[in-house]
VOMISE-466022 format. One line per field, with one value per residue (C-alpha): y, x, z; residue in one letter. Coordinates in steps of 0.2 Angstrom, whole numbers. Each point is the difference from the previous one (the first is absolute). Layout:
<sites>
c2 = Y / ... .
c1 = X / ... .
c3 = Z / ... .
rest = A / ... .
</sites>
This chain:
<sites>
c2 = -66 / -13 / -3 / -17 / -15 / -13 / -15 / 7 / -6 / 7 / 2 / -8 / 2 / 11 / 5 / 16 / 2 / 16 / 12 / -1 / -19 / -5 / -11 / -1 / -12 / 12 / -6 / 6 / 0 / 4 / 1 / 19 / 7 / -9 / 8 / -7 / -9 / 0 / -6 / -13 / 0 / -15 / -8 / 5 / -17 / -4 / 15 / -8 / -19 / 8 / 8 / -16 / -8 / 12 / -3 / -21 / 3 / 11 / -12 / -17 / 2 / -6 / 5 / 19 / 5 / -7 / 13 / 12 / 2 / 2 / 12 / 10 / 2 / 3 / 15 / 7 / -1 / 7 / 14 / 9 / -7 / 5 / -11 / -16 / 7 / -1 / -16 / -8 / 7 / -8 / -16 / -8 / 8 / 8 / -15 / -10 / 13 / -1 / -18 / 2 / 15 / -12 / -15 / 13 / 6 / -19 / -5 / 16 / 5 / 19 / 3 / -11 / 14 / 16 / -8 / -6 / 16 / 13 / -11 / 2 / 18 / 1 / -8 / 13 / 17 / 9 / -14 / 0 / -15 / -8 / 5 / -5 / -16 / -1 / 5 / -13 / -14 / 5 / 9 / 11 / -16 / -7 / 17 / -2 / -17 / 7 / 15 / -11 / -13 / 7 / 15 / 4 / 17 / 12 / -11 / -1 / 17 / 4 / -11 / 5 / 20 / -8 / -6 / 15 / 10 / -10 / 8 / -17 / -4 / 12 / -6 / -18 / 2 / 15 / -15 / -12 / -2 / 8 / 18 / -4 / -6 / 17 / 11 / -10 / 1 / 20 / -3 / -14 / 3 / -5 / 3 / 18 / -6 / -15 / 15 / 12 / -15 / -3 / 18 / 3 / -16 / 8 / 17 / -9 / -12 / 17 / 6 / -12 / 6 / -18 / -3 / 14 / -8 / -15 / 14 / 6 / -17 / -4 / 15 / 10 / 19 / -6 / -5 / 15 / 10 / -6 / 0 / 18 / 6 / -10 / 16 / -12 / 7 / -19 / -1 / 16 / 2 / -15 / -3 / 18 / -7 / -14 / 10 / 11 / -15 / -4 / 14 / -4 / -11 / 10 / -14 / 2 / 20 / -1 / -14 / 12 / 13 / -10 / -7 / 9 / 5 / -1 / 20 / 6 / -12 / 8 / 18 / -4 / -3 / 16 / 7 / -9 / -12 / -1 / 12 / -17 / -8 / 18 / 3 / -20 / 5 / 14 / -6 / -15 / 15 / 8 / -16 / -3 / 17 / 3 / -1 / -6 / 16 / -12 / -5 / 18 / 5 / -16 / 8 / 17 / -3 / -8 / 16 / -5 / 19 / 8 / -17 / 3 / 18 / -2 / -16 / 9 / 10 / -9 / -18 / -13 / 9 / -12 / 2 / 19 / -6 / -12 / 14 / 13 / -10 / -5 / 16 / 6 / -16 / 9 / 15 / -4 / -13 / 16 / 10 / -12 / -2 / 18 / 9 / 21 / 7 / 17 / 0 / 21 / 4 / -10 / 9 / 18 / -4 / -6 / 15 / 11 / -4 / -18 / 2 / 0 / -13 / -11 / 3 / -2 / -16 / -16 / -13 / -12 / -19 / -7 / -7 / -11 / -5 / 13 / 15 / -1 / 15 / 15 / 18 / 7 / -12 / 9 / 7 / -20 / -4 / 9 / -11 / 13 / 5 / -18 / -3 / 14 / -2 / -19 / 5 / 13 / -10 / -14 / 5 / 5 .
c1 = -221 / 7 / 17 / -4 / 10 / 3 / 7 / 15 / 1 / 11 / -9 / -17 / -9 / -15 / -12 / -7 / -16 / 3 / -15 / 6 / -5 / 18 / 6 / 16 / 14 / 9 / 17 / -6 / 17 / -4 / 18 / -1 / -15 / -10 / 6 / -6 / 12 / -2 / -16 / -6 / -16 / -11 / -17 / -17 / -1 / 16 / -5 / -17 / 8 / 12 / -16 / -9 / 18 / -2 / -17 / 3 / 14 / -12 / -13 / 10 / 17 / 1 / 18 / -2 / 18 / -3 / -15 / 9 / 10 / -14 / -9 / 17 / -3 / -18 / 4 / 15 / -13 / -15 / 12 / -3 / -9 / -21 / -4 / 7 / -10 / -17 / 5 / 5 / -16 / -11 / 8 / 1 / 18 / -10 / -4 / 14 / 12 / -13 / 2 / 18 / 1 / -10 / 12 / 14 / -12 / -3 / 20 / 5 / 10 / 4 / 8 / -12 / -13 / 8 / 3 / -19 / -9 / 9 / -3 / -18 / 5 / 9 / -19 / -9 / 6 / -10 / -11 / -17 / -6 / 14 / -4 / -18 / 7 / 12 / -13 / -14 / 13 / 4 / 16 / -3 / -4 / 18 / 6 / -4 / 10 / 14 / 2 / -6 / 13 / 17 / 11 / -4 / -10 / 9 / -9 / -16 / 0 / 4 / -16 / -12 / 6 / -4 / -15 / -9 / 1 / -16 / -16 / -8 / 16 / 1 / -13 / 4 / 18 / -5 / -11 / 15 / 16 / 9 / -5 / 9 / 15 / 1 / -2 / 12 / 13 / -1 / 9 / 14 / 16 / -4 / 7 / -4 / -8 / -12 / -4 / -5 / -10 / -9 / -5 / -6 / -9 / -9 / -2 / -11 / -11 / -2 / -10 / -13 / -12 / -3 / 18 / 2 / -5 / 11 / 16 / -4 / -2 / 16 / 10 / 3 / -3 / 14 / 14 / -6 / 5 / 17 / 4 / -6 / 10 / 14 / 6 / 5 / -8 / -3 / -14 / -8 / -11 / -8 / -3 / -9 / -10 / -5 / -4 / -11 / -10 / -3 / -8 / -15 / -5 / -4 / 7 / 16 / 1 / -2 / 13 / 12 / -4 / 4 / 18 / 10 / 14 / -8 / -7 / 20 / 6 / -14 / 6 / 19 / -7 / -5 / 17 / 13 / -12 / 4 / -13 / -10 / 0 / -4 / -14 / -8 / 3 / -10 / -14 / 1 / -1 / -14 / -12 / 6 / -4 / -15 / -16 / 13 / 7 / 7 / 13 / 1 / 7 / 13 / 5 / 3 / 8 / 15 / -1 / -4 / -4 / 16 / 1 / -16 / 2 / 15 / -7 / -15 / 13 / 12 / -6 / -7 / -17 / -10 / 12 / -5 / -20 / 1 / 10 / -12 / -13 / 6 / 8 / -22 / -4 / 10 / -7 / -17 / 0 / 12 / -15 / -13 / 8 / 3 / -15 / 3 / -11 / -3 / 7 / -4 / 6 / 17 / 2 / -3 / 12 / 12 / -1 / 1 / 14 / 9 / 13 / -11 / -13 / 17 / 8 / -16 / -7 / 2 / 16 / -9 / 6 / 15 / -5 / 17 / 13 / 11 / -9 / -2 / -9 / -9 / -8 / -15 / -14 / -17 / 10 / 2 / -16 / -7 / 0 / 8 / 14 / 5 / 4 / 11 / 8 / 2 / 12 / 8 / 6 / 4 / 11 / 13 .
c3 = -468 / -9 / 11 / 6 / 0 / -14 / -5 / -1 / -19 / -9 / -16 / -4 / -18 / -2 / -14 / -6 / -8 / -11 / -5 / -18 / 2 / 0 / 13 / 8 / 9 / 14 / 9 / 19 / 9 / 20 / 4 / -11 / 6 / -13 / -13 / -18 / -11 / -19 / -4 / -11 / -12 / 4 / -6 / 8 / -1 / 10 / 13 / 3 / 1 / 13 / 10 / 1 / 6 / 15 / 4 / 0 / 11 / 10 / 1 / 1 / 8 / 16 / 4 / 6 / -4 / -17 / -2 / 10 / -18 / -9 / 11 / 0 / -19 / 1 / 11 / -10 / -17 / 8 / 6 / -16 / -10 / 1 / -14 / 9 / 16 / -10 / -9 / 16 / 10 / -13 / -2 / 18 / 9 / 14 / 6 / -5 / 9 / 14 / 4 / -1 / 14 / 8 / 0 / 6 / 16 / 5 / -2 / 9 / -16 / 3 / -15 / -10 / 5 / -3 / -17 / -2 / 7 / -10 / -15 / 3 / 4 / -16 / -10 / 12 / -7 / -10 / -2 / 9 / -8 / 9 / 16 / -2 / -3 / 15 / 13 / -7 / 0 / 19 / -1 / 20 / 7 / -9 / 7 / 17 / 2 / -7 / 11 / 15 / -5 / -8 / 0 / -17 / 5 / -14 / -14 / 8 / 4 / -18 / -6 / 13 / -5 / -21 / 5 / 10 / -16 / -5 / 9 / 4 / 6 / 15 / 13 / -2 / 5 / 12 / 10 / -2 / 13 / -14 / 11 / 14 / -9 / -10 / 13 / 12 / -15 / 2 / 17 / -1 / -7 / -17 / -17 / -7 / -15 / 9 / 12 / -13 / -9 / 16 / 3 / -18 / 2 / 14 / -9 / -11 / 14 / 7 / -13 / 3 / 14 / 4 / 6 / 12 / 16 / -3 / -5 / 19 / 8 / -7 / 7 / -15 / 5 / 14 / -13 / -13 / 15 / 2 / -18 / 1 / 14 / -6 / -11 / -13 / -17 / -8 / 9 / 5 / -15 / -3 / 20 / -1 / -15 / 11 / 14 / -10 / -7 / 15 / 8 / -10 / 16 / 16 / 9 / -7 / 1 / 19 / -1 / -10 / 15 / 13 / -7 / 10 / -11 / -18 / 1 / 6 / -15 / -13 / 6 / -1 / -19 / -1 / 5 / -8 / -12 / -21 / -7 / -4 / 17 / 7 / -13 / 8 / 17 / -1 / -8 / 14 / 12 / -8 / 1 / 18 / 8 / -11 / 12 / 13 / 12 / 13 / -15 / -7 / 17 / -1 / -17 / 6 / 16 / -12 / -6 / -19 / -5 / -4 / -13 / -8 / -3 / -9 / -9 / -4 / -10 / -5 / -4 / -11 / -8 / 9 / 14 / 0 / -2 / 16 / 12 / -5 / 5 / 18 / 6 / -4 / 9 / 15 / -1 / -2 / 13 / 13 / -7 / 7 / 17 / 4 / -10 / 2 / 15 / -8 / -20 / -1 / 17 / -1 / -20 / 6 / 15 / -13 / -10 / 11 / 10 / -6 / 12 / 16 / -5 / -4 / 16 / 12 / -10 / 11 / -8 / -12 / 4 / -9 / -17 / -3 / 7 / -13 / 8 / 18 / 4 / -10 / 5 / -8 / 5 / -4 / -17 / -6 / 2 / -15 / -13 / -13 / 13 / 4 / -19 / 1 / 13 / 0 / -16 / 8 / 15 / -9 / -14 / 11 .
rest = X / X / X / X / X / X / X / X / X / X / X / X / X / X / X / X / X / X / X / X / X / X / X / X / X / X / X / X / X / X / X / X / X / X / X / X / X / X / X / X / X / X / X / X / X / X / X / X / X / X / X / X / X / X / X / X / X / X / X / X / X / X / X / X / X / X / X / X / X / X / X / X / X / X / X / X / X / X / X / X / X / X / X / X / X / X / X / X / X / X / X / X / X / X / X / X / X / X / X / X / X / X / X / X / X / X / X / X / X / X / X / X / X / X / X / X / X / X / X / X / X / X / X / X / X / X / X / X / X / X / X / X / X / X / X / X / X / X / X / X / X / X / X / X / X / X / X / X / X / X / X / X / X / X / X / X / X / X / X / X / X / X / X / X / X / X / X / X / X / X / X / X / X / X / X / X / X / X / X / X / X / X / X / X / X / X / X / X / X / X / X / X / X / X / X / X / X / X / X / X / X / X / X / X / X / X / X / X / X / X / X / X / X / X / X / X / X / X / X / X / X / X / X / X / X / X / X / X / X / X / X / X / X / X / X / X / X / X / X / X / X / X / X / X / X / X / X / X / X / X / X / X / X / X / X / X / X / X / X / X / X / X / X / X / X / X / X / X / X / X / X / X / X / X / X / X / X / X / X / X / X / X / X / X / X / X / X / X / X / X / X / X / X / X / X / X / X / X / X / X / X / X / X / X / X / X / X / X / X / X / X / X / X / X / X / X / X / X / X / X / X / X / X / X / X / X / X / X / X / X / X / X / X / X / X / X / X / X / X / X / X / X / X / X / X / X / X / X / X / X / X / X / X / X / X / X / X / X / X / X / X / X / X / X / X / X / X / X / X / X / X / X / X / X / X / X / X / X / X / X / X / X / X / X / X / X / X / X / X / X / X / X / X / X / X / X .
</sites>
């Protein structure tokens, strides 16, 4: 998340606050992957003289390239460095670094503020404080500009993801623009890493109840769906998260429904998914169908049965857990529709003669689309013979 465009300098100085209380000088050079160059000791004195030489620059500099170089080395430090986060924090660079993302959205300086948000991204990690102090000095509304403003959406993107790590955090950016923005990002041809960023960004607005309704308004169940049925494993996980957040909302479940393709896509999961996309998918299943037989016959006319009895075999242990459960949602729900007219009368027929009562019993109506037709009606409808004979058919 911190592939963002510089200055292009070719070395800038930085300092390092060790734990050991020692402090020291390192040669940055961008031009090898800033790699460190011998290091030289320094003063805590000279370190602290060199923080407040930042700051002043932050705060008086006019000239934005000039503080362009000094937010370059603000960045690189804070990289690394968690003491130089909580000193910074506590002596005045949010808002200094603030005003100066600020100065780069009013020139229209893209570089200027990829530069300045993953600085603040860089202050922001692992550092709640920081946060705290971003968001009360106005940082979504800062955010807002710059992604209404510039092309620089892979640095925002990175800072809205930093920031809705903090609770407090997720339902003021889940009432902000920054929803539509994220959730269109899931659909343009973006880089991979802005995209992933975006969609872990949403993960985490998702688990707030408060910002569901402005997820759907926003069109996100459409472009999880697409990323879904895409095939392509980046995303397949963590949009299944998403969607299972989100059928905390009844609003959304019927949504989830509806989507035309988004049941064949969670399916196909089932099939040919990793063992941990599969073990999502079908807990996703599981919350849709339960107390919902309109989407339970969706599920089994993609002919999802022959994939959960071999996952309730074969995967994850909660994969095992969640197929169980759904192939006895089925059943009891089959159960429910076609109750047994006579239990004792259709069992002494069986026992009798099983090859008559098989042969006479009316053909029971396709379940999936993998099995098309099957004999032995009246037999299936005891609970105890369907479980038998769902496996039997099934495996093979």
């Amino acid at each position: 998340m911190d592939n963002v465009g510089s200055c292009n300098f070719k070395e800038a100085k930085v300092v390092s606050l060790e734990k050991s209380g020692t402090i020291k000088e390192v040669e940055v050079n961008e031009s090898e992957n800033e790699s460190q160059c011998p290091q030289e000791e320094v003063s805590e004195i000279n370190v602290l003289e060199r923080y407040q030489e930042f700051l002043s620059v932050l705060n008086e500099e006019e000239n934005l390239m000039e503080s362009c170089k000094v937010v370059e080395q603000i960045r690189l430090l804070l990289k690394d460095d968690e003491e130089a986060r909580i000193f910074m924090g506590a002596n005045g660079f949010v808002e200094g670094l603030l005003r100066f993302l600020e100065s780069a959205v009013r020139e229209g300086n893209a570089m200027a503020q990829e530069i300045g948000a993953m600085a603040l991204f860089n202050l922001a990690v692992n550092n709640n404080r920081n946060k705290e102090l971003m968001l009360a000095a106005g940082v979504i509304r800062l955010l807002e500009s710059m992604i209404s403003n510039s092309n620089a959406h892979e640095a925002a993107t990175a800072l809205y993801l930093n920031l809705s790590c903090l609770e407090q955090a997720k339902s003021i950016i889940g009432s902000s623009k920054a929803v539509l923005f994220l959730v269109q990002l899931l659909g343009h041809e973006t880089d991979a890493q802005c995209k992933l960023d975006a969609l872990h960004t949403l993960y985490n607005l998702s688990t707030d109840h408060s910002n569901i309704l402005n997820l759907l308004s926003a069109g996100i169940v459409n472009h999880l769906q697409s990323l879904v049925v895409s095939g392509d494993h980046t995303w397949t996980e963590k949009s299944i998260t998403v969607l299972i957040n989100l059928t905390s909302s009844e609003t959304a479940k019927e949504e989830m429904v509806s989507a035309s393709d988004l049941i064949t896509g969670l399916a196909s999961v089932l099939d040919a998914g990793k063992p941990i996309e599969q073990e999502q998918a079908v807990s996703c299943l599981l919350l849709l169908c339960n107390g919902n037989e309109k989407c339970s016959q969706i599920v089994l006319q993609e002919g999802v049965i022959p994939a959960l009895v071999s996952m309730s075999v074969n995967a994850t242990t909660r994969g095992r857990e969640m197929s169980q459960r759904l192939l006895m949602l089925f059943r009891e729900q089959r159960q429910r529709d076609h109750p047994p007219a006579n239990v004792n009368q259709i069992v002494l027929e069986s026992s009798q003669d099983p090859t008559p009562a098989l042969a006479s019993a009316p053909e029971s109506k396709p379940l999936c689309k993998s099995i098309s037709r099957r004999k032995g009606g009246k037999a299936l409808r005891l609970g105890f013979l369907w479980k038998i004979k769902n496996y039997i058919v099934y495996q093979r």
